[in-house]
N, C-alpha and C positions, 0 to 999 in steps of 0.2 A: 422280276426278270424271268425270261422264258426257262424252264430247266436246258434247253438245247444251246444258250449261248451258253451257259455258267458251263456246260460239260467243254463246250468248242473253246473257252477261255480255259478252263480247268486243262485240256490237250495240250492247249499253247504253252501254258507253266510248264506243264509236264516236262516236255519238249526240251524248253530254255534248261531246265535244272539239271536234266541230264544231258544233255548237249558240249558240255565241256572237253570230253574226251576227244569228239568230232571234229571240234575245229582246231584242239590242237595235234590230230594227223595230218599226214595229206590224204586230200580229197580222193577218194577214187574216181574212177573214169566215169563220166554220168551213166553210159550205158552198163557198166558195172555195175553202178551202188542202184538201179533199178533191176538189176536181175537176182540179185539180191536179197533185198527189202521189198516184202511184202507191202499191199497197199492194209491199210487199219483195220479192215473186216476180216483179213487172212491171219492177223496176229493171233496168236494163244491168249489166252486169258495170263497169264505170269507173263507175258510179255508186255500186255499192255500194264501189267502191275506195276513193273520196273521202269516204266515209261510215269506213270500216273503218280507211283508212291511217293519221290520225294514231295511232290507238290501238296498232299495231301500232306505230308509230315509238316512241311514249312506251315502250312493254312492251320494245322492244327495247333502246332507249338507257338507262332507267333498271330497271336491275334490281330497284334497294333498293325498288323500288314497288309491283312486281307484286303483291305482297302486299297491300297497300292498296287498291290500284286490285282488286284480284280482292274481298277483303270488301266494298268500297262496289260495287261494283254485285251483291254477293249480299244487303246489306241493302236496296238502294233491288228489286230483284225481291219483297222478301218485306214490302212499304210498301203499306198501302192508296190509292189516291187524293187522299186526304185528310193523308195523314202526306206524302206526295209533295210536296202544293200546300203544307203547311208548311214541309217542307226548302225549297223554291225561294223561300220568302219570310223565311227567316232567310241564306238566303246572298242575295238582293238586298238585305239589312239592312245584311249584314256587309261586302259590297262597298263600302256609303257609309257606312261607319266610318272614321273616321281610326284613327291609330296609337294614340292614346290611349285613344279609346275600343273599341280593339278587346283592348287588354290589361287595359281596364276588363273588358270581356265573361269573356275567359279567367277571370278572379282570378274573378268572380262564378260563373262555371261550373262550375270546382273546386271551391268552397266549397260550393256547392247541392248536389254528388252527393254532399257527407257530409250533411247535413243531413235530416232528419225532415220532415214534410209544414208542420205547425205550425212548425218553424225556416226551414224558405226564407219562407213567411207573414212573419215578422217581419224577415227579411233585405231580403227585396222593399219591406218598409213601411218600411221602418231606410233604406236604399238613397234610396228618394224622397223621405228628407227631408234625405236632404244636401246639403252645398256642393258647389261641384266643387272647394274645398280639400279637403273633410271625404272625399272621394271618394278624392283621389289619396291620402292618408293613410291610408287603409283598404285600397287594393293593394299600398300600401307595406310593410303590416303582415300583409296577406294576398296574397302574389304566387301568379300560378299555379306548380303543378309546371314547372321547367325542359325537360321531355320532354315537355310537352304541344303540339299541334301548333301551327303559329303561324297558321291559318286553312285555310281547304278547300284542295282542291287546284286546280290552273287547271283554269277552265271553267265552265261552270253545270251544273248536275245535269240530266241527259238530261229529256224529256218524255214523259209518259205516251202 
């Protein structure tokens, strides 16, 4: 792979791992946090350290990841704007889910990628009319795949 993506991916972690503090302020005013924040060739070197190190920490301590960590930030580079602001609003979804409702999510998730366009239609309409008995009954009966991940990885998904 080119060294130029692996750096522009290696940024993107970077970004995601430190980024936590960010979204849980409020946002400054756009023409603010641009007068601000320097564009990446203005940073200090310790700046982009503190930017760059946890990701290097993660890549180095967890090996079993690098693979993961490298696909997600080759898919969120090849995400329009738009597909961007939806991943960050299914993982602030997924954050204030509890345990139940997050292996609710899995089971449903599974079950949608086999599903036809007309079948999730009637799963989604099936789905809202249940109890939250008729609910836990139906993950019972449709559990996710055991190797499916148990949620994102730490961190929020870097900013465009």
């Amino acid at each position: 792979m080119p060294a130029s993506f692996l750096l522009r991916s290696a940024m993107t972690l970077a970004l995601a791992a430190i980024a936590l503090p960010v979204f849980a302020a409020d946002p400054p005013a756009p023409a603010q946090a641009q007068a601000q924040l320097p564009a990446w060739e203005q940073l200090t070197p310790a700046q982009r350290e503190t930017l760059i190190g946890p990701v290097r920490e993660r890549w180095n301590t967890q090996p079993e990841e690098r693979q993961r960590m490298l696909d997600r930030a080759e898919r969120w580079q090849q995400m329009t704007p738009e597909q961007r602001k939806r991943a960050r609003h299914g993982m602030q979804r997924w954050e204030h889910m509890n345990p139940e409702q997050r292996d609710q999510a899995r089971a449903l998730f599974a079950k949608m990628r086999t599903l036809d366009e007309p079948q999730r239609k009637a799963l989604k309409a099936q789905w809202r009319s249940m109890t939250p008995d008729q609910r836990r009954e139906w993950v019972k009966a449709n559990p996710a795949p055991a190797d499916m991940p148990h949620g994102p990885p730490p961190g929020p998904p870097p900013r465009d």
